[in-house]
N, CA and C of each residue as an Amber inpcrd file, in Angstrom:
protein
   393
 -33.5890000  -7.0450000 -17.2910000 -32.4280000  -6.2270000 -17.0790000
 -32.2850000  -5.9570000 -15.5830000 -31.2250000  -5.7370000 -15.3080000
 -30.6470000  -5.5560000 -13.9560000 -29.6950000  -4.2660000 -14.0320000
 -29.9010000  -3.4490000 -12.9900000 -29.3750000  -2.1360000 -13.3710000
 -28.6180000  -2.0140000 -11.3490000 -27.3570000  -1.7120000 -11.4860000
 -26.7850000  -1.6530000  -9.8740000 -25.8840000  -0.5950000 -10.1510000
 -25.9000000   0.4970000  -9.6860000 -25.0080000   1.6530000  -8.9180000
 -24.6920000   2.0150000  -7.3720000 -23.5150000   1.9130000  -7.4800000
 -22.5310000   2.2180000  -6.1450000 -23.6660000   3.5380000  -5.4480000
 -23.8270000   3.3580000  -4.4860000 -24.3680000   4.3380000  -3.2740000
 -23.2850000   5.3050000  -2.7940000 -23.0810000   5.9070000  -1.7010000
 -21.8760000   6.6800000  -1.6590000 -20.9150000   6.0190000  -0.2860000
 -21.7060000   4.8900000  -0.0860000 -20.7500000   4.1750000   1.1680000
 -20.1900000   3.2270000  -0.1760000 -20.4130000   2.9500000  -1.2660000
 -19.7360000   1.9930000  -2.1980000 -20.1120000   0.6570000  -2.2460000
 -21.5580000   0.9190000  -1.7480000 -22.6550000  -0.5720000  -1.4690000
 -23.3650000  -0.4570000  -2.7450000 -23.1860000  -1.4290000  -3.6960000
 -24.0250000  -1.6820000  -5.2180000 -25.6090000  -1.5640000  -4.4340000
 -26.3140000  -0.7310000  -4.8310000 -28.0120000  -0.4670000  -5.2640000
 -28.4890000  -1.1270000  -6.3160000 -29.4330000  -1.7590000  -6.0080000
 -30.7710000  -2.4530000  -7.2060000 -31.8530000  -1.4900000  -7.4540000
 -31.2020000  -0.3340000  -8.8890000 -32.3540000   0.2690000  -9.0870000
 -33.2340000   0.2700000 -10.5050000 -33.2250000  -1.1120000 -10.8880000
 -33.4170000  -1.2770000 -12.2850000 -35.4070000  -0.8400000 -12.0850000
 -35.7770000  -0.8010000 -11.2240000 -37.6780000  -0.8160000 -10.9290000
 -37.7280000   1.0340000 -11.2650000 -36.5900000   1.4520000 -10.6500000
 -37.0310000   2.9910000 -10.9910000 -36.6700000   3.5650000 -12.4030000
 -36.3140000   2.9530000 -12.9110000 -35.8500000   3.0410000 -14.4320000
 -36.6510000   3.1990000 -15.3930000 -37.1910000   4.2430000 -15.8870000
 -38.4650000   4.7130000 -16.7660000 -37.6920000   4.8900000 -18.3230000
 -36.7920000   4.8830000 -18.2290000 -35.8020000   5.6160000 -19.3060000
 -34.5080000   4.7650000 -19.7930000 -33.8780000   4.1160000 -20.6910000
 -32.8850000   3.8690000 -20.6340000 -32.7080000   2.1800000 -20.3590000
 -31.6840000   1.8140000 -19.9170000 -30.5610000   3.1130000 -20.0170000
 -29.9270000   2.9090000 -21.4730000 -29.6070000   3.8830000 -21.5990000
 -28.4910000   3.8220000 -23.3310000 -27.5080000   3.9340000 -22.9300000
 -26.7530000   3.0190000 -23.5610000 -25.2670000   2.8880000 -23.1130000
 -24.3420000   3.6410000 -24.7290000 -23.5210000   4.5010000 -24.9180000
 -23.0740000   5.2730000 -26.0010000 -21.4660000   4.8890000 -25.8050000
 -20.7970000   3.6070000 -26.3090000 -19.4650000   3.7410000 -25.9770000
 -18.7090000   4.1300000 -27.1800000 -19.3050000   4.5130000 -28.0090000
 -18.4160000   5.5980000 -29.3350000 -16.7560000   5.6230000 -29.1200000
 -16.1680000   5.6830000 -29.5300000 -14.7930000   6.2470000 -29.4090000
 -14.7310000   7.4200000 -30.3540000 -13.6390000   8.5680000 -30.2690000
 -13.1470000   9.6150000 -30.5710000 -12.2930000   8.8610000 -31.9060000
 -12.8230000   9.7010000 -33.2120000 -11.8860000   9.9180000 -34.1350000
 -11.0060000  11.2170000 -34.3750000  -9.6690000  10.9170000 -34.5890000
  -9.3500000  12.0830000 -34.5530000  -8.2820000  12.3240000 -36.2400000
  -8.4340000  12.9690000 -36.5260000  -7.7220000  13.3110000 -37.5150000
  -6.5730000  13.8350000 -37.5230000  -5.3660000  13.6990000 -38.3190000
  -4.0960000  13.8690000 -38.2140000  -3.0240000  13.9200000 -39.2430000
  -2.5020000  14.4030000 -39.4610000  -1.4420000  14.6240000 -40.3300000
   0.4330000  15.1740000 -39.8090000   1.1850000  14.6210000 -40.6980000
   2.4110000  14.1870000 -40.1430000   3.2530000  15.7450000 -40.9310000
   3.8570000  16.1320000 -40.1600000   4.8460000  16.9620000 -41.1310000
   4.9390000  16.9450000 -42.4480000   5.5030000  15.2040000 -42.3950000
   6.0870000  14.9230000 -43.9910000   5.1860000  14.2910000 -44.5690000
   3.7110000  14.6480000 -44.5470000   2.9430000  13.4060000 -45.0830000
   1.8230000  14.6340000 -45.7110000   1.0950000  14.3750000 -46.9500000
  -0.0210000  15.3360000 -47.3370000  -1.0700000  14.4190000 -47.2100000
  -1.0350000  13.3860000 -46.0400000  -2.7450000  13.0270000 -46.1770000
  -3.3780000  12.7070000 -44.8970000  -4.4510000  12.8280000 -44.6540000
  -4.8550000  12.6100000 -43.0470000  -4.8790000  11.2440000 -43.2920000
  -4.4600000  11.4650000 -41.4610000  -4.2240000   9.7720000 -41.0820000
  -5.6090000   9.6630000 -40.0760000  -6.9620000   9.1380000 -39.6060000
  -7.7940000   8.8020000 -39.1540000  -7.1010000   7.7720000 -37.9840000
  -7.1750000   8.7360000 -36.3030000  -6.6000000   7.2600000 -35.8150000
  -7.7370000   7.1650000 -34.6140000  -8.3210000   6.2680000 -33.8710000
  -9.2310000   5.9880000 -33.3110000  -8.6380000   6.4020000 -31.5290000
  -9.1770000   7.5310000 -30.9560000  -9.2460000   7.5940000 -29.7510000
 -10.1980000   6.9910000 -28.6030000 -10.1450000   7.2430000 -27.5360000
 -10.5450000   6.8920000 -26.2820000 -11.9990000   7.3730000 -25.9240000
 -12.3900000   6.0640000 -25.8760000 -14.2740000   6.1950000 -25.6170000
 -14.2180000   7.2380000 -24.8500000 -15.1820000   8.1770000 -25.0200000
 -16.0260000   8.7400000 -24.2640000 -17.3130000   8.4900000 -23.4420000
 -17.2100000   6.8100000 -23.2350000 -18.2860000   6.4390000 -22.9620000
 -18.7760000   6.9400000 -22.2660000 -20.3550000   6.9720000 -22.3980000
 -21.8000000   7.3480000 -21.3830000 -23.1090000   6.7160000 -21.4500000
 -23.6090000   6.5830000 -20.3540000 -24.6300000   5.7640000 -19.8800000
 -26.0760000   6.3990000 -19.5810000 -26.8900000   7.0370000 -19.9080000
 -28.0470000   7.8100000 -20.1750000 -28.7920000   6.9550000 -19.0820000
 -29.8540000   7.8780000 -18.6530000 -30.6990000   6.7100000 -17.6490000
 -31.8960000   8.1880000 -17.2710000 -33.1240000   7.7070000 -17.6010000
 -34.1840000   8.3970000 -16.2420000 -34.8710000   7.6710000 -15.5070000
 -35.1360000   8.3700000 -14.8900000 -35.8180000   7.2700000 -13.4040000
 -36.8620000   8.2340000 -13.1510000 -37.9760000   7.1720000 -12.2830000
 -39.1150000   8.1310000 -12.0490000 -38.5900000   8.4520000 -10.2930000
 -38.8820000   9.6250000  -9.8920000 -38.4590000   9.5940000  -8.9560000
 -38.7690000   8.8310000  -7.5400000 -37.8650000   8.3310000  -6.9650000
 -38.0060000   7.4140000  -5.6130000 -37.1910000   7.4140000  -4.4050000
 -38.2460000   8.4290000  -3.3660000 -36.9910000   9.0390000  -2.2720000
 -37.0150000   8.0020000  -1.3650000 -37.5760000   6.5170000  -1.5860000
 -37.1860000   5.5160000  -0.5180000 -35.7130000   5.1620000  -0.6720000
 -35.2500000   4.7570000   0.5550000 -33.7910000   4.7080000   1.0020000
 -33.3850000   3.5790000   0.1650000 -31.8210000   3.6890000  -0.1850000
 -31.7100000   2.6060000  -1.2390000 -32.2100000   2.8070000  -2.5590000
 -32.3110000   3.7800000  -2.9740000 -33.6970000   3.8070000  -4.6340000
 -32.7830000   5.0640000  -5.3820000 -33.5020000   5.1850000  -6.5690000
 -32.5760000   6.1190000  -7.0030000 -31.9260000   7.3660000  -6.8580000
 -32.9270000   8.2170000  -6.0340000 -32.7090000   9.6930000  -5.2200000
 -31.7190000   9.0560000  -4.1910000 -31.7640000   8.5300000  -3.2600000
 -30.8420000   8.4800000  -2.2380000 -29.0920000   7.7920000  -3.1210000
 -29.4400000   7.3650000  -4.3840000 -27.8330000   6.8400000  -4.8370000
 -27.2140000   8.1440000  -5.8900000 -28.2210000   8.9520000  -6.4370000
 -27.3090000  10.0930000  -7.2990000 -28.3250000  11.2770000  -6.3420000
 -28.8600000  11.6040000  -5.2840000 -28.4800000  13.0890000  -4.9620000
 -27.6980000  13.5750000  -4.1350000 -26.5480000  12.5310000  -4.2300000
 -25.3530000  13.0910000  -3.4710000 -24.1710000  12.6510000  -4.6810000
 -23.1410000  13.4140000  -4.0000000 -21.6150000  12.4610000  -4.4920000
 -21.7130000  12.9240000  -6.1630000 -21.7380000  14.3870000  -6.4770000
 -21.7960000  13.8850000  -8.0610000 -20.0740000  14.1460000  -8.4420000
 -19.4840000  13.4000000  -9.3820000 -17.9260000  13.8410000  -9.5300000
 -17.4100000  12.6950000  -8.9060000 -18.1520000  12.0610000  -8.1720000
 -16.9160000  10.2090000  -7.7360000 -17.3380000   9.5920000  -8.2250000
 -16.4790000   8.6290000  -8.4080000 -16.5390000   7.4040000  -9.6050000
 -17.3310000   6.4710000  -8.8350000 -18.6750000   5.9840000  -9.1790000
 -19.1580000   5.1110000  -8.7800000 -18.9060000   3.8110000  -9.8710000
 -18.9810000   2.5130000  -9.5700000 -19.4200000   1.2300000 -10.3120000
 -20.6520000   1.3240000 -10.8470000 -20.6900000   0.7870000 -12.0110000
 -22.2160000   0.6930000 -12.9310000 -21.9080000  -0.3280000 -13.5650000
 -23.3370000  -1.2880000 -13.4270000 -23.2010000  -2.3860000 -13.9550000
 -24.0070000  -3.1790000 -14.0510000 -24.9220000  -3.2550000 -15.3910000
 -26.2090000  -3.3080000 -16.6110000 -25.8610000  -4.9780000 -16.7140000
 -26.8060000  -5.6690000 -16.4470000 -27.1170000  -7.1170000 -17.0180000
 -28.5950000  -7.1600000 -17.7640000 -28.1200000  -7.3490000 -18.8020000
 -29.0150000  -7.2000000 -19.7890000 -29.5060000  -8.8840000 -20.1050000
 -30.8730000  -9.3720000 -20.2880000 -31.3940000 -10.6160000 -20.0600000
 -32.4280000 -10.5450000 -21.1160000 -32.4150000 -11.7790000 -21.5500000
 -33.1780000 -12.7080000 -22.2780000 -34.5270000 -12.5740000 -22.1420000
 -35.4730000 -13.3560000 -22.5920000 -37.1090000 -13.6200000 -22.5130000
 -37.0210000 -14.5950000 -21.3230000 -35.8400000 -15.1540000 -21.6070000
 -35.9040000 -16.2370000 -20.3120000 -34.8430000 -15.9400000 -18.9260000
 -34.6520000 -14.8800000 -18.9880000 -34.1830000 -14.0450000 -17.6120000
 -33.0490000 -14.3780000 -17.8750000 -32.2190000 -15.2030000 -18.3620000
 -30.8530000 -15.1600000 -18.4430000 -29.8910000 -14.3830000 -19.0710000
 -28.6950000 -13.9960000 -18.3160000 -27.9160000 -12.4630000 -18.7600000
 -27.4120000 -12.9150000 -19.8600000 -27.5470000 -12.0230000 -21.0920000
 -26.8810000 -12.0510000 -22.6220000 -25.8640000 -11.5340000 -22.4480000
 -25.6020000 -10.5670000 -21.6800000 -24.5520000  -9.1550000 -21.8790000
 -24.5580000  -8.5440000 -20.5080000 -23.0690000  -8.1390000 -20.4010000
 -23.0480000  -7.0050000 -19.2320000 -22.1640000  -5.9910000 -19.7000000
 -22.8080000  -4.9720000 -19.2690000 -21.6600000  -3.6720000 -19.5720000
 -21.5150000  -2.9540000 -18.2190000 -19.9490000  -1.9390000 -17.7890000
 -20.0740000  -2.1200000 -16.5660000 -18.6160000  -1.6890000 -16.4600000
 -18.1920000  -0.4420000 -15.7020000 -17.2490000   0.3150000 -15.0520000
 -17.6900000   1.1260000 -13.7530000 -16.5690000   2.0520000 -13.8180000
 -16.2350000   3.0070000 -12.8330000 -16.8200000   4.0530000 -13.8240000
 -18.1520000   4.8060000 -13.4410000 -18.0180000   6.4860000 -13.9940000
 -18.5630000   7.3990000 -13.2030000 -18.7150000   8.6170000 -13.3330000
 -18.6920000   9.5490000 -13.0220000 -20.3110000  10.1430000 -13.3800000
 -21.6860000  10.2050000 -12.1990000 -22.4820000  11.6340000 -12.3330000
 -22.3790000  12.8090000 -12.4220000 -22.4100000  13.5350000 -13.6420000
 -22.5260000  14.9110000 -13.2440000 -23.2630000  15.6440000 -12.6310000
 -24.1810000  15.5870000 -12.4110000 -25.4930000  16.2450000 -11.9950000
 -26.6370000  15.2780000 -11.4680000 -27.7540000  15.7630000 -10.8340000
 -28.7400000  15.0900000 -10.4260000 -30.0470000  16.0640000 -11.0910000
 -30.9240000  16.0610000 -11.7760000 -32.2700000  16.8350000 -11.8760000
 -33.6240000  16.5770000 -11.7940000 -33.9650000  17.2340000 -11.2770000
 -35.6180000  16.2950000 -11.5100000 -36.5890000  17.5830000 -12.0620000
 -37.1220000  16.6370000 -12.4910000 -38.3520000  17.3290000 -13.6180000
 -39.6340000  16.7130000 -13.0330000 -40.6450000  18.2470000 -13.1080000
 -41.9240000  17.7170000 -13.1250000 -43.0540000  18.1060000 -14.1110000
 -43.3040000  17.0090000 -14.8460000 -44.4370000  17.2200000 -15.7220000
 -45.8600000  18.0820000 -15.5850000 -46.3050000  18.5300000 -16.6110000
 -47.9140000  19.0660000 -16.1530000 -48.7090000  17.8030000 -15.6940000
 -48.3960000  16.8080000 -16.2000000 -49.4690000  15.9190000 -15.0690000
 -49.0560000  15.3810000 -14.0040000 -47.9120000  15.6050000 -13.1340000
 -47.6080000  15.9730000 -11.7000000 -46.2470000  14.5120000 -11.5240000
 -46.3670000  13.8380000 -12.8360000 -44.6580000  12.4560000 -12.8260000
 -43.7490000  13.7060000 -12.8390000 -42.7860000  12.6180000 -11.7170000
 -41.6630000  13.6690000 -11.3420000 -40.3420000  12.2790000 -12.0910000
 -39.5170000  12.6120000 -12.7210000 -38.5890000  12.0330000 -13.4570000
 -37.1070000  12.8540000 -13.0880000 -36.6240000  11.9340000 -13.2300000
 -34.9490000  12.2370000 -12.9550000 -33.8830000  11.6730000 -13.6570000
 -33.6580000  12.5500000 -15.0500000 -32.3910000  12.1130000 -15.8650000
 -31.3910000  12.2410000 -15.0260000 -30.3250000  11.3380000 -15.4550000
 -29.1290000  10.9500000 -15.1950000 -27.9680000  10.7380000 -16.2130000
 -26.6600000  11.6970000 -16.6780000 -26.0120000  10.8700000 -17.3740000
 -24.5400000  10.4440000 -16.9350000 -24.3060000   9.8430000 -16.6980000
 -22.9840000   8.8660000 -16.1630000 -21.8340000   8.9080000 -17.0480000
 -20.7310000   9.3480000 -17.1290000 -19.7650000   9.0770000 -18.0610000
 -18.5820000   8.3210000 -17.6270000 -17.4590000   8.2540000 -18.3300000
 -16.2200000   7.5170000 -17.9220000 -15.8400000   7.7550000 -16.8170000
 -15.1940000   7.4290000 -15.4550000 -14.3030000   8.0210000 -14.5190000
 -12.8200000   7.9510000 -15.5430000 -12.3000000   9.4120000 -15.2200000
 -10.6550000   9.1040000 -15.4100000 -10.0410000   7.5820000 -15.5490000
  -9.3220000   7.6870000 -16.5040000  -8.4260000   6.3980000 -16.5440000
  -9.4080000   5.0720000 -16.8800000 -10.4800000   5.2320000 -17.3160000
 -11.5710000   3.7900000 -16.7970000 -12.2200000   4.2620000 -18.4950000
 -12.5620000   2.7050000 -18.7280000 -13.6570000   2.5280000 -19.7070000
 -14.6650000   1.9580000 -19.2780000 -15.7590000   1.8820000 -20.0980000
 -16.9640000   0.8250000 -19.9670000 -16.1330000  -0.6130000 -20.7380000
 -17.0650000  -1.6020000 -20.0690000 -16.4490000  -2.9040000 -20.8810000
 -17.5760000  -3.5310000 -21.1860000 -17.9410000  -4.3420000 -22.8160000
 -18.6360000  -5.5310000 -22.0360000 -18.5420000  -6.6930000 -22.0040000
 -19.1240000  -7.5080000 -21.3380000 -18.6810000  -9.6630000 -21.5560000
 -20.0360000  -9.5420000 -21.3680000
């Protein structure tokens, strides 16, 4: 697997090595339920992914690594974009938009690993895709 997020100059990062966690990719869409004036029965109509991208990382304050690409900038749409590979290194799948960090946290365990969830969601107007 190959894991690249936008930095905050908008230079793709290779941080698939700090990746302890993940990533889970959740592109669900919204059901929503509905009914018409003149109608007595719900109509089930399929809304707009909420997609999100789960990820922890162990923490890594070398430049370029995962601390220096989400502890800034949370709320702009960065690029994300997962190549997912074979036994024989070749990409099966990519999934891969514009979304949005909310937050940055880091956690430290009683035995002194310091970890840093991450969850990434849609930017406005943008889905995840995959080919």
């Amino acid at each position: 697997m190959t894991l690249a997020v936008d930095d905050m100059t908008g230079t793709p990062q290779q941080i698939e090595n700090d990746c302890v966690g993940g990533p889970e990719v959740d592109d669900t869409a919204a059901a929503i339920d509905a009914t018409g004036i003149d109608s007595t029965s719900d109509e089930t109509l399929v809304g707009r992914s909420k997609g999100q991208t789960i990820m922890t990382f162990g923490f890594n304050a070398a430049p370029n690594h995962s601390h220096a690409v989400f502890s800034q900038g949370k709320g702009i749409a960065r690029t994300l974009t997962i190549h997912y590979k074979d036994a024989t290194a070749a990409i099966v799948a990519t999934y891969g938009g514009e979304f949005l960090h909310l937050g940055y946290r880091v956690n430290r365990a009683a035995n002194g690993a310091i970890t840093c969830p991450v969850t990434m969601v849609n930017a406005p107007a943008s889905t995840g895709a995959w080919s």
